[in-house]
MARZA-222412 format. One record per residue (C-alpha): x, y, z. Coordinates in pm, whole numbers. Layout:
<sites>
<site <X,Y,Z>>;
...
</sites>
This chain:
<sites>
<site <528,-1220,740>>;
<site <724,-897,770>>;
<site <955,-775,461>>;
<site <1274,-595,629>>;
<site <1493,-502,358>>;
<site <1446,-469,-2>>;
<site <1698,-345,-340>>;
<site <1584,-344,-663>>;
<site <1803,-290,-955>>;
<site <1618,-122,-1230>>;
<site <1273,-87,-1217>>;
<site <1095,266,-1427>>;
<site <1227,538,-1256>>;
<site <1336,297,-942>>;
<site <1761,258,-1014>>;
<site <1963,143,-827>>;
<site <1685,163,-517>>;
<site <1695,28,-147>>;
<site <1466,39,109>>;
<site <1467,-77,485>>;
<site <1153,-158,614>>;
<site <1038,-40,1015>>;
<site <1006,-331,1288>>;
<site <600,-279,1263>>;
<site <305,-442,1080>>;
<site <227,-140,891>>;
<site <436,71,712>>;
<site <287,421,585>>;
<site <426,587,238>>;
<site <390,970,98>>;
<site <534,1152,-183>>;
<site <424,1359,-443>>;
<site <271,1227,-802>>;
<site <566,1075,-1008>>;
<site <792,1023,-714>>;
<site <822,630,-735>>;
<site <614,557,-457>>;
<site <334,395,-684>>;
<site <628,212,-921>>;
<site <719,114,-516>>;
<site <450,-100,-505>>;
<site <446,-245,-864>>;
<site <782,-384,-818>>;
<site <715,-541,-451>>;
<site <367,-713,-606>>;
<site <649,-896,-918>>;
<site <897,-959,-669>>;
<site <621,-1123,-393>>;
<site <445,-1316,-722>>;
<site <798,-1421,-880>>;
<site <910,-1573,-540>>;
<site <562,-1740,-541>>;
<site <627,-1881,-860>>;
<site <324,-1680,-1004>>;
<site <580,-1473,-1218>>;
<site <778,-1681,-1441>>;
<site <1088,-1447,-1461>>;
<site <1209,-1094,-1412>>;
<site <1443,-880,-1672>>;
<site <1585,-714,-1309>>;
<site <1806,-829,-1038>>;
<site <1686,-751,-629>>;
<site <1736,-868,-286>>;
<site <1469,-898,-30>>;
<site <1468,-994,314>>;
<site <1174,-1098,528>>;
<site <1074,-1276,856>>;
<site <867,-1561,815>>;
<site <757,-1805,1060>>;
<site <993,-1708,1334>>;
<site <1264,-1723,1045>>;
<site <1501,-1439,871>>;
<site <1499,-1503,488>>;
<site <1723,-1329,185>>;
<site <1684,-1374,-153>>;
<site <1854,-1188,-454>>;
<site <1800,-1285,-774>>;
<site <2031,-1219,-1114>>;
<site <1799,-1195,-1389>>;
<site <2070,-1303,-1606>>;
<site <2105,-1648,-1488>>;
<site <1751,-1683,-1377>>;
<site <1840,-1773,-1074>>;
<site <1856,-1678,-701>>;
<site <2081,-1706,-397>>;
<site <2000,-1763,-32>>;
<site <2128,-1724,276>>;
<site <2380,-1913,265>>;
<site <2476,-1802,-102>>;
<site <2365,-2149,-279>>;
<site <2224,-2113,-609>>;
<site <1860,-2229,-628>>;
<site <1654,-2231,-920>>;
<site <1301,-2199,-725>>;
<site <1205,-2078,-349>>;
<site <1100,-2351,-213>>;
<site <732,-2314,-56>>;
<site <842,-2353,318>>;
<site <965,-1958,176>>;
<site <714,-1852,15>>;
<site <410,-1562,176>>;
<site <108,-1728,147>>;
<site <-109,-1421,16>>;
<site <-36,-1092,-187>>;
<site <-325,-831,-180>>;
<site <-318,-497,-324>>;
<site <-539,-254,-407>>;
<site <-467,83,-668>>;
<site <-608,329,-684>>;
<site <-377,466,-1040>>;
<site <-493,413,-1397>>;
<site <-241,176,-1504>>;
<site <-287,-186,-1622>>;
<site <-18,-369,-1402>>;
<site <-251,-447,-1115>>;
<site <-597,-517,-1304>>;
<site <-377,-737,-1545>>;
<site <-214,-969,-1316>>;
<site <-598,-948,-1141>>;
<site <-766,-1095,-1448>>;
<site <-517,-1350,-1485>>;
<site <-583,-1455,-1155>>;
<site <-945,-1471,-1238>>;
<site <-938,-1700,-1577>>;
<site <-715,-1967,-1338>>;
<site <-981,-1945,-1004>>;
<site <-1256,-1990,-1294>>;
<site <-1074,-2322,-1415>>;
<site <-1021,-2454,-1079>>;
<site <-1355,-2401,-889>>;
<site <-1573,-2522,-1128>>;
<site <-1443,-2797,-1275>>;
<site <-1263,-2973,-980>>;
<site <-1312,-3086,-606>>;
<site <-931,-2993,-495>>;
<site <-858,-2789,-219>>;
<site <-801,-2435,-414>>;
<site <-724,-2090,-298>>;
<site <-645,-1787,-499>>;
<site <-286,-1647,-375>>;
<site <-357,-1312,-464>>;
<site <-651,-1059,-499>>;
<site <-672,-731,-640>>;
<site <-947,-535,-438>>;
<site <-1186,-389,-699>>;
<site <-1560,-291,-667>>;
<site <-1690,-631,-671>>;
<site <-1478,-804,-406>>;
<site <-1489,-461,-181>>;
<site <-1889,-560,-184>>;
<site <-1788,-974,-89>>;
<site <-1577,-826,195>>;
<site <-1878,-621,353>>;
<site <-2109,-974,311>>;
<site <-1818,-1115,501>>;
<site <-1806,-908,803>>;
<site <-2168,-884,818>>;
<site <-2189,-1249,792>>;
<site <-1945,-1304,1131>>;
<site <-2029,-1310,1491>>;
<site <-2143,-997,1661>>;
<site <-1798,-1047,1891>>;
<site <-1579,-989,1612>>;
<site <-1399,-643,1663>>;
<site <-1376,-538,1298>>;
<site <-1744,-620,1248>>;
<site <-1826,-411,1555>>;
<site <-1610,-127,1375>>;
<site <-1789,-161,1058>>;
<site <-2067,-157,1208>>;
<site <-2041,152,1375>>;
<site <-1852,327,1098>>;
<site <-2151,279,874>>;
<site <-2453,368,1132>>;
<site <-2596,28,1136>>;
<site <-2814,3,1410>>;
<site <-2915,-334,1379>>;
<site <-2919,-633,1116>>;
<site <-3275,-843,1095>>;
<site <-3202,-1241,1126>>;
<site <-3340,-1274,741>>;
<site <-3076,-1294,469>>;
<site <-3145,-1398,88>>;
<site <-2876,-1563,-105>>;
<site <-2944,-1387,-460>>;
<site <-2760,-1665,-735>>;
<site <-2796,-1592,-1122>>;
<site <-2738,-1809,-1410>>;
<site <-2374,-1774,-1472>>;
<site <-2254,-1743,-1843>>;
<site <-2146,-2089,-1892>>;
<site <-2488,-2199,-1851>>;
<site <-2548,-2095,-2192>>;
<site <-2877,-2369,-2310>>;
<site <-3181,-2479,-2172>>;
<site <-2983,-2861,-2099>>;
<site <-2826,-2631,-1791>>;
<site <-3179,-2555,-1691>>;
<site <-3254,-2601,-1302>>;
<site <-3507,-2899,-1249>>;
<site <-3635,-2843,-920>>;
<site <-3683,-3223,-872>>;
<site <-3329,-3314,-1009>>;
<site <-3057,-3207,-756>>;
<site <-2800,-3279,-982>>;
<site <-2904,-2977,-1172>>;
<site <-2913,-2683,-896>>;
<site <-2740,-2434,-925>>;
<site <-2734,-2461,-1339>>;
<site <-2511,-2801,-1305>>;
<site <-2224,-2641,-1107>>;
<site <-1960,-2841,-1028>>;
<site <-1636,-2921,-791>>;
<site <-1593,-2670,-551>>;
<site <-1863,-2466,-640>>;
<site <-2132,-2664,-612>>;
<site <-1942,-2740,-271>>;
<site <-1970,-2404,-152>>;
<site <-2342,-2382,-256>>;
<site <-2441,-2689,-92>>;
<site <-2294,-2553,207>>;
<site <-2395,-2243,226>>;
<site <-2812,-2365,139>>;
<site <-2790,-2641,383>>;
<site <-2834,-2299,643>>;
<site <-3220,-2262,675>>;
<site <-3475,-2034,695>>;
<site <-3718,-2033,972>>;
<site <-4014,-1744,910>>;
<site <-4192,-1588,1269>>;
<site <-4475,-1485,1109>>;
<site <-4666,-1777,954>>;
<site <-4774,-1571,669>>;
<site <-4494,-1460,565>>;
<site <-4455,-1508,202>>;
<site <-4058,-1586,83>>;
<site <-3919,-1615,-254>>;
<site <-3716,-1860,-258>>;
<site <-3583,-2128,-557>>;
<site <-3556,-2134,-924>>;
<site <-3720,-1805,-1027>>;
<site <-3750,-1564,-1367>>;
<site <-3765,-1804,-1628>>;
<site <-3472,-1999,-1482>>;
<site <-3219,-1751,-1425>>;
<site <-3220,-1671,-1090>>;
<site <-3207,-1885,-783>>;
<site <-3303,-1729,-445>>;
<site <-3170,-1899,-107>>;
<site <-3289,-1713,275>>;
<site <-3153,-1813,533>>;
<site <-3124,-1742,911>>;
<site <-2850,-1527,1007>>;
<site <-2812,-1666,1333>>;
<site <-2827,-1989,1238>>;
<site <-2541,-1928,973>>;
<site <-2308,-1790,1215>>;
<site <-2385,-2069,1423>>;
<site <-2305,-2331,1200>>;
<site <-2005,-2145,1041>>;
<site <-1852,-2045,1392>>;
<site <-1596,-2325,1321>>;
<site <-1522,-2150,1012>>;
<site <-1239,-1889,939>>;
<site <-1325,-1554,823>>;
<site <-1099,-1609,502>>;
<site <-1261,-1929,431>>;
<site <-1658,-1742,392>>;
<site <-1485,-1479,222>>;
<site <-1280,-1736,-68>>;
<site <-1653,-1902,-126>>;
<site <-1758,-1586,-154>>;
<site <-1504,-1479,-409>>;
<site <-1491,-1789,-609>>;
<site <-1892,-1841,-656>>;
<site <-1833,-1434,-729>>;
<site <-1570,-1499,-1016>>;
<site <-1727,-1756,-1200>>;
<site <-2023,-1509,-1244>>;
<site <-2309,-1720,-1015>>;
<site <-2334,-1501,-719>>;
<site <-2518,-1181,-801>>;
<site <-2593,-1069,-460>>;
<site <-2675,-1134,-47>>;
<site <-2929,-918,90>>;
<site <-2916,-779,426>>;
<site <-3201,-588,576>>;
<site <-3004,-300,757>>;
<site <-3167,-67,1038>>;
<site <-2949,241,1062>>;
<site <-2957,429,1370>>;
<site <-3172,701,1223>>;
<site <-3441,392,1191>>;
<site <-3399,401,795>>;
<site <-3404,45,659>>;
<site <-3125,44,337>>;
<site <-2980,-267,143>>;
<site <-2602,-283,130>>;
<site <-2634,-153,-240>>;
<site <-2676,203,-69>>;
<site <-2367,249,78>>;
<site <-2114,464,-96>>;
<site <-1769,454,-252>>;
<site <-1592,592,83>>;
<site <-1801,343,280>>;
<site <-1687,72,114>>;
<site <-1345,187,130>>;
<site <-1358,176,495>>;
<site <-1521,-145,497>>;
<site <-1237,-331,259>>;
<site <-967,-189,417>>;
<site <-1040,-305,825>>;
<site <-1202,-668,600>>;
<site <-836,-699,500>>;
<site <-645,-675,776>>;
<site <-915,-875,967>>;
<site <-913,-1149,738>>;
<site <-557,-1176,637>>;
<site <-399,-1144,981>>;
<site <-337,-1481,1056>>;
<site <-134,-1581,744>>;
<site <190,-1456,591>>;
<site <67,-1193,367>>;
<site <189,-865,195>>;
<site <-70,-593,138>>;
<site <-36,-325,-81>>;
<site <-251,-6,-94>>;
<site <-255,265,-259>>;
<site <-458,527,-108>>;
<site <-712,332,61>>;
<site <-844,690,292>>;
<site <-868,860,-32>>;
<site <-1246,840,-20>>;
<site <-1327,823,346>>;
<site <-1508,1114,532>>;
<site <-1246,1337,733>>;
<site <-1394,1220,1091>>;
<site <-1290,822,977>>;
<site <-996,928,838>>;
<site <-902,1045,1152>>;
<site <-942,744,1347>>;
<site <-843,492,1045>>;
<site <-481,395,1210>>;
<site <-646,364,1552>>;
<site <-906,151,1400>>;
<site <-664,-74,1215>>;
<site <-445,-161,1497>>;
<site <-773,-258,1757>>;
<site <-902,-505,1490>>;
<site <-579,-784,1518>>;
<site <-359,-818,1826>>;
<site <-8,-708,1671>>;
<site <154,-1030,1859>>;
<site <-54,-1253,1603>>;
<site <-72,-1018,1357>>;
<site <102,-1170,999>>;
<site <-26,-915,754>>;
<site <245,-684,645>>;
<site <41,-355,546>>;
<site <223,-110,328>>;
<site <25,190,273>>;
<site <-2,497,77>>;
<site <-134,793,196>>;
<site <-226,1183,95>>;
<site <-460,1281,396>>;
<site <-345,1492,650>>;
<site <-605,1371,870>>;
<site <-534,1017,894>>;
<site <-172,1092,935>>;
<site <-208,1282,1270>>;
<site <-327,927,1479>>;
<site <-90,731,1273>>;
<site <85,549,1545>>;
<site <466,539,1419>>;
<site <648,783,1479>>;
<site <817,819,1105>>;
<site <641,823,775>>;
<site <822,686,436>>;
<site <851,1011,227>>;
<site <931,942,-126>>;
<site <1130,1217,-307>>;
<site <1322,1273,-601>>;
<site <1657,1420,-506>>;
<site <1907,1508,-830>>;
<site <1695,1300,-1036>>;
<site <1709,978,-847>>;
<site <1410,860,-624>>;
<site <1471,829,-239>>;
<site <1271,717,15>>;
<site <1377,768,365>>;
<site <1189,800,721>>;
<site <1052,1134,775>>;
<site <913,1266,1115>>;
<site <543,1246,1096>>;
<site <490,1613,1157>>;
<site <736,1711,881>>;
<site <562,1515,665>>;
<site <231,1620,783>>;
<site <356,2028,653>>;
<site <412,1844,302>>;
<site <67,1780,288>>;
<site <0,2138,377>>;
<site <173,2338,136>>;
<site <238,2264,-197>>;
<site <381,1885,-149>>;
<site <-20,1773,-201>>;
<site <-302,1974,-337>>;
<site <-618,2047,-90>>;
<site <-940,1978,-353>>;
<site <-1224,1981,-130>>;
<site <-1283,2199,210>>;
<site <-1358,1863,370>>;
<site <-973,1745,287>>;
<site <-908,2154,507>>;
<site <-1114,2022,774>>;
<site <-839,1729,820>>;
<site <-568,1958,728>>;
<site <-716,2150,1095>>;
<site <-695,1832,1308>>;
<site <-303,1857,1235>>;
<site <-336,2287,1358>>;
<site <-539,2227,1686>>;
<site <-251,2001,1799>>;
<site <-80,2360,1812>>;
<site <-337,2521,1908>>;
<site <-240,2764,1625>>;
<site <-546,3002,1412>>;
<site <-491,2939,1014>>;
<site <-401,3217,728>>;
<site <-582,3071,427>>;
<site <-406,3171,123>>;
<site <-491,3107,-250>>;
<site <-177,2999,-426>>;
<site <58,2679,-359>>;
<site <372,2906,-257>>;
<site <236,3131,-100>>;
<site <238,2958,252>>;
<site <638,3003,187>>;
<site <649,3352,75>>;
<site <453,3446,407>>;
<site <674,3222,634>>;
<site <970,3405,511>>;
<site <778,3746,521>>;
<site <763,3672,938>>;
<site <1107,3583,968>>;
<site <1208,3814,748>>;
<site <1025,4110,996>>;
<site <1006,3918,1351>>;
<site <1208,3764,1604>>;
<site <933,3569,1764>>;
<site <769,3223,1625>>;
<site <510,3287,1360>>;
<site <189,3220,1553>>;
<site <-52,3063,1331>>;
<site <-26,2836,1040>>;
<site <-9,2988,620>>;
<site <-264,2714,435>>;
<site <-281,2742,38>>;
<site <-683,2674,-56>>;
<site <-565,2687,-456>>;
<site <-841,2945,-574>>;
<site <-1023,3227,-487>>;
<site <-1315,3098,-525>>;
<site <-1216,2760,-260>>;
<site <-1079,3008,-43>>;
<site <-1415,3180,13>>;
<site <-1575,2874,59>>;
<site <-1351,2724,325>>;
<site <-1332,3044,517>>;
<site <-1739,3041,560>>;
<site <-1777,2669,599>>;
<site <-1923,2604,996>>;
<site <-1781,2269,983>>;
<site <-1385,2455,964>>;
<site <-1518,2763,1247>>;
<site <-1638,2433,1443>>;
<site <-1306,2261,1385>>;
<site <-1100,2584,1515>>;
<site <-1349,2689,1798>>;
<site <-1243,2995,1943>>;
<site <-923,3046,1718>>;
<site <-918,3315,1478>>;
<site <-963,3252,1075>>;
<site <-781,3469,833>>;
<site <-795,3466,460>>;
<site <-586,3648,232>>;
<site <-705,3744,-112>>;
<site <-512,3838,-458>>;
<site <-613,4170,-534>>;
<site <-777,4096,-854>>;
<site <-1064,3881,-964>>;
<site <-1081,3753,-626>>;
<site <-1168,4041,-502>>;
<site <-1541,4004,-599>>;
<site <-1494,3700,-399>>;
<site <-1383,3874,-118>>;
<site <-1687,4100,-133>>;
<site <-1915,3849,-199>>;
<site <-1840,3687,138>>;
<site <-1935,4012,314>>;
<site <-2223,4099,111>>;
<site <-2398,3728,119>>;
<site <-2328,3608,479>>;
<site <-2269,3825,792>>;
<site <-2457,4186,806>>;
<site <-2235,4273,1080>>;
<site <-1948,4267,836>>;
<site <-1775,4575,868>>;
<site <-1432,4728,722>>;
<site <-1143,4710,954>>;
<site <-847,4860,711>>;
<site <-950,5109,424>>;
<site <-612,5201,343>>;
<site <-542,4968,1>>;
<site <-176,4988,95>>;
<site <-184,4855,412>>;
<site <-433,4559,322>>;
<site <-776,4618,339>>;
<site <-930,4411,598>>;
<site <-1303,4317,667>>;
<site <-1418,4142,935>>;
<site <-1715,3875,964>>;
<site <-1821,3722,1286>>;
<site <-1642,3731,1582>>;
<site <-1388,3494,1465>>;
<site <-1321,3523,1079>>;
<site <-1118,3813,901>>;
<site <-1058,3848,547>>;
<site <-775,4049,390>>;
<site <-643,4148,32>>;
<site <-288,4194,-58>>;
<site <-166,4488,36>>;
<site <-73,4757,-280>>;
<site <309,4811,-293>>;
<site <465,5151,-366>>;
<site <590,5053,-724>>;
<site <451,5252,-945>>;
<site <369,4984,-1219>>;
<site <174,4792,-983>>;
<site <-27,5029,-843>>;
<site <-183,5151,-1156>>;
<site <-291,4788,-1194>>;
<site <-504,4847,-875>>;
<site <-582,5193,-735>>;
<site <-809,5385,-1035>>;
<site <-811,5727,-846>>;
<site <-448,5788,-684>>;
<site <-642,6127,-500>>;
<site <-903,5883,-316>>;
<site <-759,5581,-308>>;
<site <-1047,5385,-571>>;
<site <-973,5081,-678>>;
<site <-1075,4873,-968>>;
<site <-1188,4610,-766>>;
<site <-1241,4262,-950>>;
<site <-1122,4438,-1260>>;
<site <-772,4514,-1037>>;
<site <-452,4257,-1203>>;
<site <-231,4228,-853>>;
<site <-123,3838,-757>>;
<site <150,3834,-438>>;
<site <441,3761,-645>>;
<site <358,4185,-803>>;
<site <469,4284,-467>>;
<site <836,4170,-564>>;
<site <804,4316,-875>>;
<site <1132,4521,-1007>>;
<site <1361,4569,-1281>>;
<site <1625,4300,-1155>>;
<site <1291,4005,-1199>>;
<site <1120,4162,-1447>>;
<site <1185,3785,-1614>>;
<site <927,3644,-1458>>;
<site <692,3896,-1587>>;
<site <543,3980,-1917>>;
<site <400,4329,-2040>>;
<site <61,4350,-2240>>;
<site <-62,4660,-2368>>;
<site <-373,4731,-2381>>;
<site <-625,4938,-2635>>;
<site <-626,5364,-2532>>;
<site <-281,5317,-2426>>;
<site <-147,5153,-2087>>;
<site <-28,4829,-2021>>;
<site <-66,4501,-1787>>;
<site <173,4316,-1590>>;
<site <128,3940,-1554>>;
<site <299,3695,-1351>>;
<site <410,3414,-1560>>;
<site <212,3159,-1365>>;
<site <480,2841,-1474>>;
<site <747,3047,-1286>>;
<site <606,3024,-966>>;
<site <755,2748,-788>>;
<site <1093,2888,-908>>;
<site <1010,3209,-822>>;
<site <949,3125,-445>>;
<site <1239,2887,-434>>;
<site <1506,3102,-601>>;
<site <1413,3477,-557>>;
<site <1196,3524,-239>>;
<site <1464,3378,-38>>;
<site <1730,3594,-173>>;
<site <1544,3931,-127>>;
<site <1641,4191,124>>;
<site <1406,4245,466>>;
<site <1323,4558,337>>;
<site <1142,4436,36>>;
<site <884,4262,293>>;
<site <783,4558,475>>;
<site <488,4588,247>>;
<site <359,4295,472>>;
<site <442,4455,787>>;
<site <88,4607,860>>;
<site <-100,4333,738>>;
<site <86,4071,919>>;
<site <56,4311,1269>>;
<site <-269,4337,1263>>;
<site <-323,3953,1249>>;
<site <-85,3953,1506>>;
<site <-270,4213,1722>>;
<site <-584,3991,1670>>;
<site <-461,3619,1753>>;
<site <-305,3833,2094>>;
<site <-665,3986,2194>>;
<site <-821,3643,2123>>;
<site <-576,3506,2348>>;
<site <-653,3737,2588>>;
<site <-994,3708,2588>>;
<site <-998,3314,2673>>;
<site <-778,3359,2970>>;
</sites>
């Protein structure tokens, strides 16, 4: 399946919204917090589960269109008469199934109740079916959540050795090797609630605490795999154990995947899920070698493991059927190096020719952006207080993630921020604030002709910024480039020091002139600056204590980069405090400083940026002699 086009009337802060879809597989969504993009996704899962006929009705009219089967579909729907049009502009008061996607998945990562809502629903009506009847039943849509991410590893780890997303997982989580014995962990589920549910060894009719219909189905199947022990005294737990409420199962792996080869992936994974959701199956235990020889349990893996693991599960599983997939972030928790290679990875698992899993994705990292194989990106916006969503080119989009569009937290989300620079082959100027990135760019056009030759990257605080620009994981990522930083001349300044006095004795001052920008420099690749002090009078009595000498008040010094700027004209976006003895401080009014980059800087004169004329030299002095020095 493959949605193409989609309009939705009214849905939150969605009005009067269209969207045309690319001619791939997987399409890949940014935008900022509040933007739409996650309201997006809400209103594709009602529209999907309302053609399904999972959704009884919708209080908003839409059209979609979608390939399915070979065939071009449209649908709009007028919530006033309950009723949709096709093609051919009949009214119809159902989609007929021959129309319908067989599967919705999502997973969301927001705090909502939309998705986990529609997910427990779903569970009540798979508990209902599984265990009480022997029809052919399959839940038409999951929401991923912690349990089922844990069903999908069993899944892959259960499956041949030739499958490619197995081979992926397998490397992405260090496994070395798997040993042949697996346990099948049951426990006695909650509607087994008195001793007449009691497992009589002798009596089959009672295994498994009396489960019935397709459960006990699934069990029987999956316990007629045996066990076979190479060492004759080995002793196994296996049967009714712990006073009845626990029933242990080991079988071969081997011989599983042998007698399951006939068996589809999805098929393993919806036993799985359904002996998971009536509450019998508490666990399958895999003996995992990593390659570092260390023997761990599948419990050990982390969050961002998992993550990886659900997400290639999905596609894997899901490719052969006409599903949607919805996901919210799924890279959010992955290590920088994965999300790297996460588009790569996606599009080796399934041949795209046979690939029926539409994969709409939401994304904030940097890093897995720069392998992502389309072209465009989907950037959400809000534009005169309407969302929009239109193509963006990727490396646009990937600049949004670098300034003030998305919000660095960690230095690992920096390090994927650098896979996006080395494409350029440009050195980084680390900067504290979210605007400040701008207010440099337009300090270099503002004062050059030539190409600003490395890339402004806001860290958020001083303290990050220190961090990042000592980390040897971002010198590694930039190799021979040159690192800058650029600190506020106040409390960060003891950050500032505190690099130099902690970390490199060879550390030595390059710039001791306050108004130029003091500079120090540590190693043979990393320099660290402060703002330079600007001849306003105001401003420099917040930093220099002795005007004969040059002594400053160092971390007890009150200058951000928007007190360069500072005159009578903006004095708006300033407020005076005096202080006890007499005196007074100037503050920037911090909730003025996206307007004060977007309204003033711009207009400003070139003169008022020739403050950063020395500072901004110098670093381009230094990224020419590091040039030089690798020819």
């Amino acid at each position: 399946m493959k949605l193409l086009y989609i309009k939705i009337d009214s849905y939150k802060n969605l009005d009067n919204f269209s969207f045309t879809f690319s001619n791939t597989q997987t399409d890949l969504f940014v935008g900022k917090n509040g933007s739409g993009k996650s309201n997006f996704f809400e209103a594709i899962a009602e529209i999907i589960l309302h053609i399904m006929g999972e959704k009884s009705s919708l209080d908003y009219n839409y059209t979609i269109k979608y390939q399915l089967d070979g065939r071009e579909i449209q649908y709009s729907f007028d919530s006033n008469a309950s009723k949709w049009k096709n093609n051919a502009d009949d009214e119809i008061a159902s989609i007929p199934s021959i129309d319908q996607p067989e599967y919705l998945l999502f997973y969301y990562s927001g705090h909502n109740q939309f998705f986990p809502n529609i997910t427990e629903n779903s569970n009540n009506k798979v508990k209902r079916n599984i265990r009480n009847t022997n029809t052919d039943f399959s839940r038409r849509f999951w929401g991923i959540s912690k349990d089922n991410k844990k069903l999908l590893l069993y899944t892959i780890l259960l499956l041949p050795s030739s499958n490619p997303a197995r081979r992926i997982i397998i490397e992405k989580l260090g496994i070395q090797a798997i040993e042949n014995k697996v346990s099948l962990k049951l426990k006695r589920p909650d509607y087994a609630n008195n001793e007449s549910y009691n497992i009589d060894p002798i009596d089959p009719e009672t295994r498994y605490w009396k489960a019935k219909g397709k459960a006990k189905a699934y069990l029987d199947s999956i316990c007629s795999v045996s066990y076979r022990a190479t060492d004759e005294t080995e002793v196994i737990d296996t049967g009714v154990m712990n006073n009845n409420t626990q029933f242990i199962h080991p079988f071969n792996l081997d011989t599983f995947q042998h007698t399951f080869q006939e068996t589809a992936p999805l098929q393993i994974f919806e036993m799985l899920d359904a002996l998971n959701t009536i509450g019998i199956l508490e666990d399958i235990k895999f003996n995992l070698i990593l390659n570092n020889d260390q023997q761990i349990a599948t419990s050990n893996f982390s969050d961002g493991q998992y993550q990886t693991t659900y997400i290639y599960a999905m596609k894997l599983l899901f490719s052969k059927y006409n599903t949607i997939s919805l996901l919210d972030e799924p890279d959010a928790f992955m290590h920088p190096e994965w999300q790297l290679k996460f588009f790569q990875d996606l599009n080796s698992i399934t041949d795209n020719q046979t690939n029926n899993n539409h994969l709409l994705i939401s994304s904030h990292s940097a890093a897995s952006l720069v392998n992502y194989d389309g072209i465009k990106v989907n950037l959400f916006r809000v534009i005169n207080e309407k969302v929009k969503c239109h193509p963006a080119n990727r490396d646009f989009a990937l600049k949004q993630l670098a300034t003030n569009a998305f919000r660095l937290n960690t230095v690992d989300d920096v390090i994927s921020m650098i896979y996006t620079c080395n494409r350029d082959k440009k050195p980084i100027l680390f900067l504290e604030g979210s605007t400040d990135p701008r207010m440099i760019e337009t300090a270099w056009s503002k004062l050059f002709d030539t190409e600003i030759p490395f890339i402004p990257m806001m860290t958020f605080t001083c303290d990050f910024l220190r961090r990042t620009i000592i980390d040897e994981r971002v010198h590694g990522q930039l190799a021979n480039l040159p690192i800058f930083a650029l600190f506020d001349f106040d409390e960060a300044y003891n950050q500032w020091d505190s690099v130099i006095a902690k970390h490199d004795p060879r550390m030595h001052i390059s710039e001791m002139d306050p108004y130029k920008g003091l500079m120090r420099q540590f190693s043979d690749q990393c320099y660290a600056f402060l703002l330079p002090v600007p001849d306003i009078q105001e401003i420099k009595d917040l930093v220099i204590k002795d005007h004969q000498t040059n002594e400053t008040f160092k971390g007890n010094s009150l200058m951000s980069i928007e007190h360069l700027f500072y005159s009578e004209e903006h004095r708006d976006y300033f407020k005076t405090e005096r202080i006890a003895g007499g005196g007074q401080k100037i503050k920037f009014i911090e909730s003025m400083k996206t307007k004060f980059a977007e309204e003033v800087i711009p207009t400003l004169s070139n003169d008022k940026f020739e403050i950063f004329r020395p500072l901004l030299s110098k670093i381009k002095e230094i990224i020419q002699s590091h040039a030089n020095e690798s020819v």
